[in-house]
N, C-alpha and C positions, 0 to 999 in steps of 0.2 A: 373430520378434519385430520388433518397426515400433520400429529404433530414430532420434531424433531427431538431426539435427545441431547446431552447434554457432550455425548461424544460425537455425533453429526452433525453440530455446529462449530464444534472445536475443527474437525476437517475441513467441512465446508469455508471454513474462515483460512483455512491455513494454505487451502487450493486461491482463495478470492485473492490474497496477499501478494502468492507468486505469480501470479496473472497480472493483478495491480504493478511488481515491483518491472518482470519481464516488456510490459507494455512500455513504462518511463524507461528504463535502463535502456531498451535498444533504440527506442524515438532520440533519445538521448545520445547513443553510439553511432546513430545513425546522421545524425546531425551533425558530430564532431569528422566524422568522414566528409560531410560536405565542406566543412569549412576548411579542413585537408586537402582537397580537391583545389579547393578556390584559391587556397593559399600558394600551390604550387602551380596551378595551372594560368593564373594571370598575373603577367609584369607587376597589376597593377595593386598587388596586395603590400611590392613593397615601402607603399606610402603608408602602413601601417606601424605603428612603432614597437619595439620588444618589447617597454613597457605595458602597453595596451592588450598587447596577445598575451603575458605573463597574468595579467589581472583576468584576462576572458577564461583562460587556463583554471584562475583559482576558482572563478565563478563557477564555472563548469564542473569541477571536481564538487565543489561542496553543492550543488545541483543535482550530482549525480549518487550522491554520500546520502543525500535526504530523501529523493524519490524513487531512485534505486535501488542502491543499497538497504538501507533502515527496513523499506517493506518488504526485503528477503528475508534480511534479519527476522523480522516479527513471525512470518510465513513459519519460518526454521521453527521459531519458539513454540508455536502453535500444532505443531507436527511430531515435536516433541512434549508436548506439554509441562515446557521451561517454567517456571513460575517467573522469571525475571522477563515472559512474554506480557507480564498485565502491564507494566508500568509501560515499558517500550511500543508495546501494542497500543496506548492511551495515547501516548505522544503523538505516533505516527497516525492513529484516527484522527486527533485535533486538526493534526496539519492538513490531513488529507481532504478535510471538510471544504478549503476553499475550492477544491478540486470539480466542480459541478458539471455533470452530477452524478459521474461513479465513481467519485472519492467522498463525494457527501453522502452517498447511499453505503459504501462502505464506513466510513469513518462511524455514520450512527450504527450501522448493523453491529459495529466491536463493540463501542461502549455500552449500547443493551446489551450484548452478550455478558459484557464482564462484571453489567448489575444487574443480571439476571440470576436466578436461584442455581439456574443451570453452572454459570459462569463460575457463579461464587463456590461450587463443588467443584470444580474443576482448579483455581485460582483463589479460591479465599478472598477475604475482604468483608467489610461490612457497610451499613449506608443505608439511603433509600436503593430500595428492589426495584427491576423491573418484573412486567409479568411478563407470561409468558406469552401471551396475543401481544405485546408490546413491541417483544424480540420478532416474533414472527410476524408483524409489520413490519420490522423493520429490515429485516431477513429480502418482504415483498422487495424493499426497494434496491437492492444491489441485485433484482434479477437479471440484468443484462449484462453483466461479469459474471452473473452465477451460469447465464444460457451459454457463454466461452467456456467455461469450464466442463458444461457439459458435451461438447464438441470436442474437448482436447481430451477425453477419456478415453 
């Protein structure tokens, strides 16, 4: 069995991140283009009120802030191996969990990582442990962001 270390998970994890952030962020850019597009291109957007486009505005930022940004953030933390990457790293796993199902398959693969014995040399902490067939189940299931990753090498 090819099992991982405790620094080829902290990679692997920090490649999965900016794959994860780059995917939302430009699906994201790419949609604010569209609605740029629509905005200028038909009469009929201006039955739209400045209030309404001001509130889609904020929605969009802080949309962009959470599945964007944050999992570059984390990516970054992880690349450098930040210690303020556990807590922020935990956050944006939770969130990403409603994500089904390469946000659920990463969101678990971090939090094994971070109670894994591996994790905890890396990041510190204490608690119940995972093992290490636990992490590396869980590792299984983000393999279809891990299979982009290994194309974008």
């Amino acid at each position: 069995m090819n099992l991982m270390t405790a620094e080829e998970h902290n990679k692997t994890l920090a490649t999965l991140y900016f794959i994860y952030s780059g995917i939302h962020g430009l699906t994201l850019i790419g949609l604010l283009l569209l609605v740029l597009v629509v905005k200028f291109a038909t009469p009929a957007s201006q039955a739209v009120s400045p209030w309404a486009m001001a509130i889609g505005v904020v929605a969009f930022l802080i949309l962009f802030l959470v599945v964007g940004l944050l999992p570059l953030m984390v990516g970054y933390g992880f690349r450098k191996r930040a210690r303020w990457a556990k807590p922020l790293g935990t956050v944006v796993a939770i969130i990403s969990l409603v994500n089904i199902p390469i946000g659920t398959a990463l969101g678990i693969y971090t939090i094994k990582f971070f109670r894994s014995g591996e994790g905890r040399s890396l990041y510190g902490g204490n608690g119940a442990a995972a093992s290490h067939e636990e992490l590396n189940d869980a590792m299984r299931g983000a393999q279809p962001l891990m299979n982009w990753a290994d194309r974008l090498k």
